[in-house]
N, C-alpha and C positions, 0 to 999 in steps of 0.2 A: 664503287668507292668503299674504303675499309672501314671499318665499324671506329677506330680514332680519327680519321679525317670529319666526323659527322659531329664529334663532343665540340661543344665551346668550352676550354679552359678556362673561361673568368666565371659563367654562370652555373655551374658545375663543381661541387664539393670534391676537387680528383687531387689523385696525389704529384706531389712534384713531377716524380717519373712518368705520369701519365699524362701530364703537362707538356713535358718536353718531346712527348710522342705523339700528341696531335701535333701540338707546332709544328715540328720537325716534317709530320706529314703533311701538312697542308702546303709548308714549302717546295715540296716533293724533291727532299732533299735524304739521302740513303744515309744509313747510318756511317757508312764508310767516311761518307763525304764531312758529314758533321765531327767525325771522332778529326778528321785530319785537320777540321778549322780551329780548335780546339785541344791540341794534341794528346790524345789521348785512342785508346784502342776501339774499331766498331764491339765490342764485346764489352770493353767499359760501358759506352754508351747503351747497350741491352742491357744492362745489368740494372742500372741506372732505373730504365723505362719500366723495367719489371720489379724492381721495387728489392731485389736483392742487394744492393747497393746503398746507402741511406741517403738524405738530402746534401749536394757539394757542398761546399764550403763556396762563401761569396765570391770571393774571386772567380770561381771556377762557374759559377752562374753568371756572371757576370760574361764570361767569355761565351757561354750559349748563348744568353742575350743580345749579345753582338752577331753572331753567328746566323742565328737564327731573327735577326730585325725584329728584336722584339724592342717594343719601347719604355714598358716597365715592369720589373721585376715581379709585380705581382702576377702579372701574366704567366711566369713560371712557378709563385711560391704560394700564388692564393692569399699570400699575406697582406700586409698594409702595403698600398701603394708605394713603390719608390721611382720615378722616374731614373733610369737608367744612364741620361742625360748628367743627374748629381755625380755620376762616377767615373764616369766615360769625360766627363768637360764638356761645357758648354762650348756654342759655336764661337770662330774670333771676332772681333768688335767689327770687322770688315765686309763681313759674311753678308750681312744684307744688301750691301751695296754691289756687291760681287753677284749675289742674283737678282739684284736688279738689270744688270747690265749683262749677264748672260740672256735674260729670259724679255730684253726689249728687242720688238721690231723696228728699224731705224728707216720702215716706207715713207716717212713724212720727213722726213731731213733731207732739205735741200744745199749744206753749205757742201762746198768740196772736200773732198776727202782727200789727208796728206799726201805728199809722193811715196811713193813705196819704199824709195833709198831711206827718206826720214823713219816711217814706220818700223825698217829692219835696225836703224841705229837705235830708235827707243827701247827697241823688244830687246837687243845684246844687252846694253845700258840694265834691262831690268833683270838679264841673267846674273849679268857681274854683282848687281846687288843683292840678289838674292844668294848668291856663295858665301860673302861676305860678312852677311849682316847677322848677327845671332836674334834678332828679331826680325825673323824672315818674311814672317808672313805681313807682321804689319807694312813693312817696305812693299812686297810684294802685292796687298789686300790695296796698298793707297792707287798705284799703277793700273792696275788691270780694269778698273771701270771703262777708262779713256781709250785703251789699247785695244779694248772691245772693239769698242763702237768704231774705230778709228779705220780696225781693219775690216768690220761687218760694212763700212763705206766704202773702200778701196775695191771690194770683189764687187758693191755692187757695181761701179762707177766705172771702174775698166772694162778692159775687152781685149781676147785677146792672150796674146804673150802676157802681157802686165795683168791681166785678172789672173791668169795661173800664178805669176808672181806674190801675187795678194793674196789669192787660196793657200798661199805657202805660208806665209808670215801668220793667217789669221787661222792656220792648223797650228800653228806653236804657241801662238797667244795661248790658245785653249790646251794647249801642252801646260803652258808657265798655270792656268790656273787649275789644272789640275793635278799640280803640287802644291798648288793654296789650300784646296778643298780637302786633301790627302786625310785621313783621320777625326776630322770633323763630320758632325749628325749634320751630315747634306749628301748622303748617297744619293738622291737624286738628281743632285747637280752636280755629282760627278759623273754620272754615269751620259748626261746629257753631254758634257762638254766631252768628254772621252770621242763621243758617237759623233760629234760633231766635228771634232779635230780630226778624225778618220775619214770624215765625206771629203771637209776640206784637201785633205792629203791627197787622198785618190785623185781629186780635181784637178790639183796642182804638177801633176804627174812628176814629181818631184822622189826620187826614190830614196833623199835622205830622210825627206820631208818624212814619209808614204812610212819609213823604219822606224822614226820616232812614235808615230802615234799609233802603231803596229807593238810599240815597246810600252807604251802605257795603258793600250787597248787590253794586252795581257796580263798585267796586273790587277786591272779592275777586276777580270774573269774569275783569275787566279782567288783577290779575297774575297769574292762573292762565293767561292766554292765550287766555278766550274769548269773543272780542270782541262777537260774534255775540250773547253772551244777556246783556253788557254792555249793548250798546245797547237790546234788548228791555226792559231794565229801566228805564234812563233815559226809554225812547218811553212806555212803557205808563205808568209813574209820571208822566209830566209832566202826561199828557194826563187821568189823574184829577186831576190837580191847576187844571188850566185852570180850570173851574168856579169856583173856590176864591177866582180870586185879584182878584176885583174889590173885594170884599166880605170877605176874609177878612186876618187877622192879618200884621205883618210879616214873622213867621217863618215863616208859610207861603211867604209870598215869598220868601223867601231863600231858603228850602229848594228851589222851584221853578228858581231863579238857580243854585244852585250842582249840579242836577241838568243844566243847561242846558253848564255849563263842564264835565260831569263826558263829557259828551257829544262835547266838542270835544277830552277828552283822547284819548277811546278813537280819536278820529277822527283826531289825531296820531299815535297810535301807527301807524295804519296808514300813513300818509304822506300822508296828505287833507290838503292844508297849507289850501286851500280851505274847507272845510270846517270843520275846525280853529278855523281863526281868526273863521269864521262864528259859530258858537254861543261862541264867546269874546266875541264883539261883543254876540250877544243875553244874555249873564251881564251885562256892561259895564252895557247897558243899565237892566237889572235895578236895580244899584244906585243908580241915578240916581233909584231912586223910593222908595230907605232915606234913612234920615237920614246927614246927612257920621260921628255917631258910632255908626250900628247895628254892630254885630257878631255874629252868630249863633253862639251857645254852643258848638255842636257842631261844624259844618264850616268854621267861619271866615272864614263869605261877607260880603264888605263891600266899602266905597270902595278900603281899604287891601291887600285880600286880589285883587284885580284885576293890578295890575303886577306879583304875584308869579308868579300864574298864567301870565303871560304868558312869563317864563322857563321858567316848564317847557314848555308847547307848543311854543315854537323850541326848547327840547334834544331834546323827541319826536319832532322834523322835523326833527332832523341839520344845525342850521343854525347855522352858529358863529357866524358872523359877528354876525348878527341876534342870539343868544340872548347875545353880549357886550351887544349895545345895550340889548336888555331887562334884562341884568342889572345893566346901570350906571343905567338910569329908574327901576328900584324900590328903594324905602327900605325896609329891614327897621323901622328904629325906630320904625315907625306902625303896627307889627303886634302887638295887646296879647297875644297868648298868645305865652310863653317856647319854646313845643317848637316852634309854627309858623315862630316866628322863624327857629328854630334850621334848620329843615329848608328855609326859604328859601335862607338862606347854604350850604346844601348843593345847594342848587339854581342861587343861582349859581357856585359850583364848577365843578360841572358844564357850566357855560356854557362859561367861561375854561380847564378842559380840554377841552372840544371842540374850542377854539378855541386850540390849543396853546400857553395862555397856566399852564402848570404851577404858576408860582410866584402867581401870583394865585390859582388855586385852592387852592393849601393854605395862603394867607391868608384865606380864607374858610373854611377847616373849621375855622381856628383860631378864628371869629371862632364856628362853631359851637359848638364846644369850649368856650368861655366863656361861650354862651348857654344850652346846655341840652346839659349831659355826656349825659344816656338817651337824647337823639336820635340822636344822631352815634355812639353804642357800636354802635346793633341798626339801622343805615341801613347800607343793602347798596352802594350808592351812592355812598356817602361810603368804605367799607373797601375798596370796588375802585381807587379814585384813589388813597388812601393807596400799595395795594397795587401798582399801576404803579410808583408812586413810590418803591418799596424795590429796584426793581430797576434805575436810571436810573445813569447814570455820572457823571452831573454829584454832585462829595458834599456839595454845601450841601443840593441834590436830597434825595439821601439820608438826608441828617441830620435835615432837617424831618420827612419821612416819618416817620421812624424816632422822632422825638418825638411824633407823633401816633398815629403805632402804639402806642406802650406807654399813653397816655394814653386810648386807645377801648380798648383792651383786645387789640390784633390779635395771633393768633398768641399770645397768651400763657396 
């Protein structure tokens, strides 16, 4: 083991850089891997560690902190305590309830467990309101306690056809809450419910089922930083899915489409611009063979969900320029779910700051801010730009910031 895997960074007088080089070591997490969560160069990050570089700026700490699961800043600065929680947001008011009800065993409950038809009508019911509602998660956090437990009864209680049925409904359950959990300090319960929506899936030998939690399985990988068994998932899922799609339903296809973009994300991240924009071409594709109004319930794959895509892969590939133009080609207003929307104009934000276009991007977190408040509170992404922005000299700069900070909840 390396001579910085052995330092404790809190009991040890060491500097920032060599902070973030044990951590970073003990994660056994490569430099490459850390510069890509973070976007910045493996050479940035060496430079950093060895001291040639000086201490980030908070922001930029802030996003090692996240990266690296660190839980307070002084873990990296040696300084005064800050819990990383004050910056990041607290969890939503729902949050405990939600692991209550993921992490109960329901062995002593004897009432019966609904029919499956009612179960699939509640679970759509809490899709539709979750598109809808610009407080998503609250809608979302009150549902899913019941919808738990409802469907952890159904798989035990059948048998059968109807328990594969039920493995099916109670792998989406655990799909819907892990878009509750999305950017909230409960990586643990995301990572449970992901792993769990996946047993389910498999069980249900349901191959739309089997693509959805195949689509949010790689996600988790992807911001944990492990791109490697990201793609393993998107490859292996695709390729049961080929079979499928001659003959099979349109949300299969979809689901197969938006494993294909999920593909070019990871392939972004790594700086595969190539590549990248490859499997964004075969998603493109894709919808050319939906209707001009499909939309896929879950992951939002469509005609409309393409040009938005397309801003995020030029922000994953560091490309300002390009990821303004993409951001000015795509219309939010053709995007039917509220939170998607919302998380677009946070996306192009993120363009137009890349692109040291400041005040355009926090006229788009405003524009998120009015489309869906529970996106833009628990987007890490969106609180980092704000949070540049609190420290800028310019004070109209400021001002805006500082209005969108109290209104996402930053620091407060």
């Amino acid at each position: 083991m390396s001579d910085a895997a052995n330092h404790d960074p809190v009991a040890e007088p060491l500097s920032v850089g060599l902070r973030l080089k044990v951590l970073r070591t003990r994660r056994g997490m490569s430099r490459e891997v850390l510069a890509g969560l973070v976007g910045r160069s493996p050479s940035w990050v060496k430079a950093v560690e060895s001291g040639r570089l000086g201490t980030p700026k908070l922001s930029m700490l802030l996003q090692l902190a996240e990266a690296l699961r660190v839980q307070d800043l002084a873990e990296l600065t040696g300084n005064q305590s800050i819990p990383v929680q004050v910056f990041n947001g607290p969890g939503h008011d729902r949050l405990l309830a939600v692991r209550v009800a993921v992490n109960a065993v329901p062995i002593t409950t004897s009432r019966p467990a609904p029919r499956i038809a009612h179960l699939r009508a509640r679970l759509d019911r809490a899709w539709t309101a979750r598109h809808s509602a610009p407080n998503h998660r609250e809608v979302v956090g009150r549902l899913l306690p019941s919808l738990i437990e409802d469907a952890q009864l159904a798989v035990r209680q059948n048998e059968g056809a109807d328990r594969r049925a039920s493995q099916a409904v109670l792998a989406e359950v655990y799909a819907l809450a892990q878009f509750f959990l999305a950017y909230q300090p409960a990586q643990d319960l995301l990572w449970r419910v992901a792993e769990r929506s996946m047993i389910a899936a498999l069980e249900s030998d349901d191959p739309h089922v089997i693509g959805i939690a195949a689509w949010l399985m790689t996600q988790a990988h992807r911001d944990a930083g492990d791109w490697d068994a990201a793609d393993v998932v998107t490859t292996e899922t695709s390729r049961a899915l080929d079979g499928r799609l001659s003959d099979g339903t349109d949300d299969i296809l979809a689901i197969w489409g938006a494993l294909q973009f999920e593909s070019g994300y990871t392939a972004a991240r790594r700086g595969e611009l190539g590549n990248a924009w490859r499997h964004w071409d075969t998603a493109c594709a894709v919808t050319q063979r939906l209707s001009e109004t499909y939309y896929h319930p879950i992951t939002s794959f469509s005609r409309a969900i393409m040009s938005a895509h397309a801003v995020t892969l030029a922000v994953e590939l560091r490309s300002g320029g390009e990821s303004v133009r993409q951001a000015d080609r795509a219309q939010a207003d053709v995007i039917p779910s509220r939170p998607r929307r919302a998380r677009h104009h946070i996306e192009q934000a993120r363009a137009y700051h890349l692109d040291s276009q400041p005040e355009a991007a926090l006229r788009l977190l405003d524009a998120a801010q009015e489309t869906a408040s529970e996106t833009i509170r628990y987007n890490h992404y969106a609180r980092r730009i704000i949070l540049e922005e609190l420290d800028v000299r310019e004070r109209s700069r400021r001002e805006h910031a500082s209005e969108l900070a109290r209104k996402v909840g930053l620091l407060a």
